[in-house]
C-alpha positions in Angstrom: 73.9 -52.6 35.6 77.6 -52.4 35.4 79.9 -50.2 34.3 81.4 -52.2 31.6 78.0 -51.0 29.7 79.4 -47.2 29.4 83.0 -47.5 29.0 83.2 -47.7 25.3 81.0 -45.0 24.7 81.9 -43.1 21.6 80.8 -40.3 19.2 78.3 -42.1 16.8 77.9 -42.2 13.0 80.0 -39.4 11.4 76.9 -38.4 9.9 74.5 -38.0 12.3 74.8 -37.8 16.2 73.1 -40.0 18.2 70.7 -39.5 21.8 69.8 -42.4 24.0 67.4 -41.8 26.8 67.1 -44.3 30.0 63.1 -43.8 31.4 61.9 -44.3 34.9 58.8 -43.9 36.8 55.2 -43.1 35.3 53.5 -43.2 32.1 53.9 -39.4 31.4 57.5 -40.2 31.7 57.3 -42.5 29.1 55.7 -40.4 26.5 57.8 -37.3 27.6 60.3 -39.4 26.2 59.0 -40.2 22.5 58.4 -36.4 22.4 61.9 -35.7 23.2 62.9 -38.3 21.0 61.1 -36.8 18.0 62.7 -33.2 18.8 65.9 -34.9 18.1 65.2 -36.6 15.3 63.7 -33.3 14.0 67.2 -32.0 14.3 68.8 -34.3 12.6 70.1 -37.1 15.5 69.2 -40.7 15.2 67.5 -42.0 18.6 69.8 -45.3 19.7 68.9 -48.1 21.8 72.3 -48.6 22.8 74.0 -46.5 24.9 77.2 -47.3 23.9 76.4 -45.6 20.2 75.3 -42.6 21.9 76.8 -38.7 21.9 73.7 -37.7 24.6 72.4 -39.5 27.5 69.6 -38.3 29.1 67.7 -39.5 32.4 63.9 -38.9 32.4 63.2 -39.1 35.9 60.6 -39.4 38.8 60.3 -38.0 42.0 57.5 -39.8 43.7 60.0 -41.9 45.8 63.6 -41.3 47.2 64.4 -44.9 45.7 63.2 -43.3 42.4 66.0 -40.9 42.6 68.4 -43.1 44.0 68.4 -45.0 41.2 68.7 -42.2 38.8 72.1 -41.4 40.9 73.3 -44.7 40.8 73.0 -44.7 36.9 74.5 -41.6 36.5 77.3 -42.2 38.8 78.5 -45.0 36.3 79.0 -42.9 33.2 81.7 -40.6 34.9 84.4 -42.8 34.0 83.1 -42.8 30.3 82.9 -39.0 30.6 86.6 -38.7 31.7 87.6 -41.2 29.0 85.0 -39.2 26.3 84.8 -35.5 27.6 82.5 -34.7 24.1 79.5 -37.0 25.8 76.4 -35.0 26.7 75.1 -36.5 30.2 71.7 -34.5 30.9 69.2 -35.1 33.6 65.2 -34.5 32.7 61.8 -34.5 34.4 60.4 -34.7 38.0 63.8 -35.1 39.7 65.5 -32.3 38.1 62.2 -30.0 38.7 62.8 -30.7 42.1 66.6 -30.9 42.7 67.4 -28.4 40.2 71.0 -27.3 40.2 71.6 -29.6 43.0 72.5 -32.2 40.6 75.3 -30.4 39.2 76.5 -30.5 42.9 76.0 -34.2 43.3 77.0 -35.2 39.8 79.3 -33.2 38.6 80.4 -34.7 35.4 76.7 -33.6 34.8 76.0 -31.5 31.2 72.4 -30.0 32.1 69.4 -30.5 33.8 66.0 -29.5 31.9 62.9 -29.1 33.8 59.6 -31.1 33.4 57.7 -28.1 31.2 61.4 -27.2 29.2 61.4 -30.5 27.8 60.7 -29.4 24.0 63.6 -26.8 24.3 66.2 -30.1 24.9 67.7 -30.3 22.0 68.3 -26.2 21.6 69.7 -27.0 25.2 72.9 -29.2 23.7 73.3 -26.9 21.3 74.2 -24.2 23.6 76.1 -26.8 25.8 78.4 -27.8 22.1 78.3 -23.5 21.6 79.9 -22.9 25.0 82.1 -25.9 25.4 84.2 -23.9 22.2 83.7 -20.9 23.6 85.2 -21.9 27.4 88.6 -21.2 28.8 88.0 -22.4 32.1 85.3 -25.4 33.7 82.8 -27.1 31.7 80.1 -25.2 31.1 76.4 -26.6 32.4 73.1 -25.5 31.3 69.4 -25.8 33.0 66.2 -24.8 32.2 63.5 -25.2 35.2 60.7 -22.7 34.6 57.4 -24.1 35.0 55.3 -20.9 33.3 55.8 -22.9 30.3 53.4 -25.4 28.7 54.9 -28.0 26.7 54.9 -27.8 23.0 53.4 -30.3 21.1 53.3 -31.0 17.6 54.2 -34.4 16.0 53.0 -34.0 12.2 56.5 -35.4 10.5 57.6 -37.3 13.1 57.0 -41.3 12.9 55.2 -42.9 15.7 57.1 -45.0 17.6 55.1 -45.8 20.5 53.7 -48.9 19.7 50.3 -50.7 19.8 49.1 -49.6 23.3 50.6 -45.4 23.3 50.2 -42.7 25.4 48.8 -39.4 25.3 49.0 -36.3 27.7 45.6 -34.7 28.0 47.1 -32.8 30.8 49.7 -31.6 32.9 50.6 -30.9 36.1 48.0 -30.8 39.6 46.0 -27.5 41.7 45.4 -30.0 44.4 47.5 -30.2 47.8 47.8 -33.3 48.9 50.3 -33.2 51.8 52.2 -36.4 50.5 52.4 -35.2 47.1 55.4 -33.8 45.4 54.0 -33.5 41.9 52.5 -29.9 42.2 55.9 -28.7 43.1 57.2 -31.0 40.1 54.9 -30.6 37.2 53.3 -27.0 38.2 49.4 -25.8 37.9 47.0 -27.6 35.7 47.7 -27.0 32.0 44.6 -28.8 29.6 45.2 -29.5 26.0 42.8 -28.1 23.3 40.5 -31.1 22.3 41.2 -30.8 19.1 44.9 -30.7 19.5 44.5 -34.1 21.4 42.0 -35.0 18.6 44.9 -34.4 16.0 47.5 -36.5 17.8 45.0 -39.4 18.3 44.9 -39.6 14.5 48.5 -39.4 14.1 49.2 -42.0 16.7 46.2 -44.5 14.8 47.9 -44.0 11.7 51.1 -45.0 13.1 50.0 -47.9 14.6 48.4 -47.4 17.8 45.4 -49.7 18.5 44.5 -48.2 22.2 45.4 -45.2 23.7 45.6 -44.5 27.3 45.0 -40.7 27.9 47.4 -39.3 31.1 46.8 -36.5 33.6 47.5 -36.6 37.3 44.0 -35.4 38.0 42.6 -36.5 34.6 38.9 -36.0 35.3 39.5 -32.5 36.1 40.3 -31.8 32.6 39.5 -29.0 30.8 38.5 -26.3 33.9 41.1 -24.4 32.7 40.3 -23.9 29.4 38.3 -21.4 28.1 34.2 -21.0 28.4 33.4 -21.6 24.1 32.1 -18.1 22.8 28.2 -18.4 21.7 27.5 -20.1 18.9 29.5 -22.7 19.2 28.4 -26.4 20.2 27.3 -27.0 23.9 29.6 -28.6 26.2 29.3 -31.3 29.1 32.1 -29.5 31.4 31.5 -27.7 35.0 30.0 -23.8 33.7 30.3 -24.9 30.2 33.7 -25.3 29.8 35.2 -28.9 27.7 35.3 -31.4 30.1 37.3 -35.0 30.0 33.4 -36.2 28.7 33.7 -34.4 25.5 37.3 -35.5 24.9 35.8 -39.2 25.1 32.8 -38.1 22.9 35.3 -36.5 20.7 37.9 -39.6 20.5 35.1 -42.1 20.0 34.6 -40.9 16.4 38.4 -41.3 15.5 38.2 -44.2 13.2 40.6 -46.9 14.0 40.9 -46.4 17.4 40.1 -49.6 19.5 40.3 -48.7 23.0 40.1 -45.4 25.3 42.3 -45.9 28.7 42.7 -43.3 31.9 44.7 -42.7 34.2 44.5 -41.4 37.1 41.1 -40.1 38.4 40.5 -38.3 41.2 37.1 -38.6 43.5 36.5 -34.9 44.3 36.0 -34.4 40.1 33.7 -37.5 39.2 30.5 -36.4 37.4 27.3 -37.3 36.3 28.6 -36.2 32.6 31.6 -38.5 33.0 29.4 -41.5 34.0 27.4 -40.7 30.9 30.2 -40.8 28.5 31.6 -44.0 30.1 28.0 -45.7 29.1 28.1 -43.6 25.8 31.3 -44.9 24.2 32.2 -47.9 23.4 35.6 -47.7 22.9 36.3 -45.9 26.5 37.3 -49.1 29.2 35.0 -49.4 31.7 38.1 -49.3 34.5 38.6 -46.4 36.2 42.0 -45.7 38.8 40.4 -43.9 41.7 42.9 -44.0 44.3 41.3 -43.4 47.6 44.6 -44.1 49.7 43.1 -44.3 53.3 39.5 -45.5 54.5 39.6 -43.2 57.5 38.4 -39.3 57.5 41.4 -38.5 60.1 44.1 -39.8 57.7 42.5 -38.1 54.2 42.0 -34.9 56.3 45.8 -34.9 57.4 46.5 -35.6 53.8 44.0 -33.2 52.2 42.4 -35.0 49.7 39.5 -32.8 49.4 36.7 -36.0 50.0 35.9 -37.9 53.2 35.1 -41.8 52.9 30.8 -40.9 52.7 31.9 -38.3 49.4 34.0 -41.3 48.0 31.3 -43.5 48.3 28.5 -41.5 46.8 31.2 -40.8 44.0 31.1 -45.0 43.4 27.1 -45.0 43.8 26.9 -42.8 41.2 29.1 -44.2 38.3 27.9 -47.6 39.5 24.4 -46.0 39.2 24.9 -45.5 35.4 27.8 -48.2 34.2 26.6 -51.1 37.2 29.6 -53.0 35.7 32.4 -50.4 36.1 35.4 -51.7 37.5 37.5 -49.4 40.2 41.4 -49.3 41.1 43.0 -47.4 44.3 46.4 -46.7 45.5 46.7 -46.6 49.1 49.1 -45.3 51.8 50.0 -47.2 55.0 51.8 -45.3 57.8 51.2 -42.1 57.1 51.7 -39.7 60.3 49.2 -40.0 62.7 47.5 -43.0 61.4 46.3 -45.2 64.8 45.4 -48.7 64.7 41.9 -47.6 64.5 42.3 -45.7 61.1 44.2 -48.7 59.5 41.3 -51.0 60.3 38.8 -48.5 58.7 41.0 -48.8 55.9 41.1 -52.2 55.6 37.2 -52.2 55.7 36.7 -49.7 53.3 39.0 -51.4 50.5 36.7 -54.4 51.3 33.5 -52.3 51.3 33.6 -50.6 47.6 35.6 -53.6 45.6 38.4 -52.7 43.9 39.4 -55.3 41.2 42.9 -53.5 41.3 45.1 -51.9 44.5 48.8 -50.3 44.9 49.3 -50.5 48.4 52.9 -48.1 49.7 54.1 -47.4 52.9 54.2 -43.6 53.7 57.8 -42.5 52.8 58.1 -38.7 53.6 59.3 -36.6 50.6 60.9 -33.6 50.5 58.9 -30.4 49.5 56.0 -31.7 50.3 53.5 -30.2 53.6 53.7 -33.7 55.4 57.4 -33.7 55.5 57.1 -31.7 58.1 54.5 -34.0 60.2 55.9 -36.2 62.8 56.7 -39.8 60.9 55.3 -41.5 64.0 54.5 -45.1 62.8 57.5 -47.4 63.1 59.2 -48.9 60.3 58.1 -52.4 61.2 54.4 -51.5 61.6 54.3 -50.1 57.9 55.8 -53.5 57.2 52.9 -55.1 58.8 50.5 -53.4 57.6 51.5 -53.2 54.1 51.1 -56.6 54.0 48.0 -57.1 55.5 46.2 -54.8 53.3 48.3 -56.4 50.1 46.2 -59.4 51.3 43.1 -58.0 51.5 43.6 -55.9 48.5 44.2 -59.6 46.6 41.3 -61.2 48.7 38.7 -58.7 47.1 40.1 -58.8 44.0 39.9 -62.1 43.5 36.5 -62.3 44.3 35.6 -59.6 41.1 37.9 -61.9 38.9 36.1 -65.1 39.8 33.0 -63.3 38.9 34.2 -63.6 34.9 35.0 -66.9 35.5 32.5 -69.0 32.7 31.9 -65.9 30.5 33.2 -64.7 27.3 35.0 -61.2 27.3 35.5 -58.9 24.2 39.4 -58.3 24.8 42.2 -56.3 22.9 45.8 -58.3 22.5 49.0 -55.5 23.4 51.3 -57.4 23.7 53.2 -60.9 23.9 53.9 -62.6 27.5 56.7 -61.4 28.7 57.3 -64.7 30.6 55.5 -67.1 28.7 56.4 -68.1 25.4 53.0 -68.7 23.0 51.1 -66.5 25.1 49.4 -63.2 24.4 48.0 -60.8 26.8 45.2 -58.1 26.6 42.7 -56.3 28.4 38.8 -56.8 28.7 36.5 -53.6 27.7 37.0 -53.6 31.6 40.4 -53.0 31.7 41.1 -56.9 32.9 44.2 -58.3 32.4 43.6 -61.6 30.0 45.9 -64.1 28.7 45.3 -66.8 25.9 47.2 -68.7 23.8 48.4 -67.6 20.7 51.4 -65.5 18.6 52.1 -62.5 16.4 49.0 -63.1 14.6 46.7 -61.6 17.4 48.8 -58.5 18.4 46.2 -55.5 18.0 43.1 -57.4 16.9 39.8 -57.4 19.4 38.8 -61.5 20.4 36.5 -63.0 22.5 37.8 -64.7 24.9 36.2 -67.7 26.9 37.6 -67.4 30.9 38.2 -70.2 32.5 41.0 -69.1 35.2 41.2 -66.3 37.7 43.8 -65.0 40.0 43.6 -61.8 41.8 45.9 -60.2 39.0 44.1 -60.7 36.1 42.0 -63.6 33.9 43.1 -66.4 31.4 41.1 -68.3 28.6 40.8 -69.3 25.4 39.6 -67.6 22.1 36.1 -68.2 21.1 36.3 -69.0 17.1 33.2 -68.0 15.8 31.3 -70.4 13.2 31.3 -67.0 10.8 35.1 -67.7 11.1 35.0 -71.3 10.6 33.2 -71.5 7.7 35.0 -68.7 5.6 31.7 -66.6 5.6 
């Protein structure tokens, strides 16, 4: 990026001013931002894809990594020249990173506007308001405003507002984590646990099918612990699958199988110490839920996940996989992993590299352990060297590929059911899906296959996902 892109940024149509948001990091982030989009738009701004046209700029922002934030910096660096040549632009910095860095930013940036927190979001537009309020009202500096408290759940309600978040959307069942995973900066960024109503999520499921959406790929950071904040139902009303009765992510998929036009139920991200036997049910139940499930384990050694309280040891994890396996035999499993985190020996990487072989993952994230701030482990010795990480990065990339290879070979002669997204972004005439078990597929084809369900024939595998060719069946053939 260059800064050629911002220096002509001016106020927008005289009739309606215009917000432009840049995105980075997760999927959460990603819908965040079509929520804050639609606030906008409720007040009367048109959402722009070019940031030239725009009167607001906001960065929606991640934390996970200080390259994450780096970035965000660098991008934010480059509109100060367009802020001295167009003091009227609104620069504002949203989510994970402002959670965490606060008023900080106005220190580091200061041709900064505001900084809104990652459970203030809704209030954004109210937020430049004030800013426009108190830039007539000033005398002296440029006013800033924040907003950072996390006692807040984030308001959502979309009736009204057009859907605009294509084929394949996203929908927050969830927020924030009660887990204490010394590596982990999102409890300090997103807050406690804060479950959705099921029928709330129902609702938006609707609203998203009748806007388009064809799948939809429920988020949470602990997803499968859904719902054990919510309340017990009062008696009378209809029994529920959760831990002491209370709605559990089961009954969201039991409830978001009967939304008619709904294709395909994704999730993301699981964790191990929540898995059920209610969970396993509803993944054999519906037919629409993917039978693909992100479990990250991130080390194969107890020393390591004790140092990084995760809550499980390797012998929990595994009877977490025999028991899904036990009732959906042909559920597919993904993990992140950590290399290098303090402490880990030569001994506890091998274990690891085992373990990813053991269990079979037909997906893997591999990251070397990069300490952030906030977080318990920061304060742990960061003993491995650099170039070990490096090493051993690698070699678990390889086996990661190695094994999953081996599960993508085994489709190799079938014929999958799969659901087109989207077109190849590097291959012109290509299309590419996923398989009822969340497998990557690509097949020839165009426009005409975006959002329908095909059978696919596979006849190529690489450890990233499957190719083939559409079945035509002779129904189709013959007009009948």
């Amino acid at each position: 990026m260059t800064l050629t892109r911002f220096q002509s940024l001016t106020r927008g149509a005289a009739d309606a001013p215009a917000v432009h948001l840049v995105t980075f990091g997760c999927q959460m982030n990603k819908y965040d931002s079509l929520l804050v989009e639609g606030r906008f738009a409720r007040k009367g701004y048109r959402v722009t894809a070019e940031l030239s046209e725009a009167d607001v700029v906001l960065f929606n922002t991640c934390s996970v990594r200080d390259h994450a934030e780096e970035r965000v910096y660098s991008w934010v660096g480059e509109l100060k020249r367009a802020k001295e040549e167009n003091p009227e632009l609104v620069i504002g910095v949203m989510g994970c990173m402002a959670q965490r860095s606060g008023d900080d930013i106005f220190r580091r940036a200061g041709h900064v506007d505001l900084v809104c927190g990652t459970r203030q979001l809704q209030h954004l537009p109210e937020m430049v308001e004030e800013l426009y309020e108190l830039r007539r009202e000033s005398r002296s500096r440029p006013p800033r405003v924040s907003a950072l408290s996390l006692d807040d759940d984030v308001a959502v309600e979309r009736a009204g507002e057009p859907y605009t978040g294509g084929r394949a959307g996203f929908l927050v069942a969830m927020r924030g984590c009660d887990l204490s995973c010394t590596f982990c900066v999102v409890p300090r960024t997103r807050g406690r646990v804060l479950s959705r109503p099921i029928a709330d999520l129902v609702r938006e499921a609707r609203w998203m099918v009748a806007g388009g959406a064809r799948a939809i790929t429920l988020l949470g950071q602990t997803l499968n612990s859904y719902g054990e904040d919510l309340p017990v139902p009062a008696a009378g009303e209809p029994a529920l699958r959760g831990r002491r009765g209370r709605p559990s992510l089961a009954d969201l998929l039991y409830a978001l199988e009967e939304v008619e036009g709904l294709a395909r139920v994704r999730l993301i991200t699981l964790h191990p110490a929540y898995v059920t036997r209610a969970l396993a049910e509803a993944l054999r139940d519906c037919s629409k839920v993917e039978r693909f499930l992100p479990l990250p384990a991130q080390s194969g050694s107890d020393d390591v996940l004790r140092r990084m309280k995760r809550g499980y040891t390797t012998d929990l994890y595994r009877g977490r996989v025999d028991l899904l396996r036990g009732i959906v035999p042909d559920l597919e499993l993904g993990s992140d992993w950590i290399v290098g985190f303090p402490g880990e020996s030569d001994a506890d990487f091998e274990a690891t590299l085992a373990f990813a072989g053991e269990v079979g993952f037909s997906q893997g994230y591999v990251f070397k352990y990069d300490p952030r701030p906030d977080t318990a482990a920061e304060l742990f010795q960061d003993d491995v060297p650099v170039e070990v990480k490096q090493e051993r990065n690698q070699r678990l990339l390889r086996r990661v590929e190695e094994v999953a290879l081996g599960r993508m070979e085994a489709w190799l002669g079938r014929e999958v059911e799969a659901l087109v997204d989207e077109p190849s972004p590097r291959r012109a005439g290509v299309v590419v899906g996923r398989t009822r078990h969340g497998l990557p597929v690509s097949l020839a084809g165009g426009a005409e296959l975006l959002g329908r369900e095909v059978r696919v024939a596979v006849d190529h595998a690489t450890a990233f996902g499957l190719a083939g060719r559409q079945v035509i069946e002779a129904a189709a053939l013959t007009g009948q």
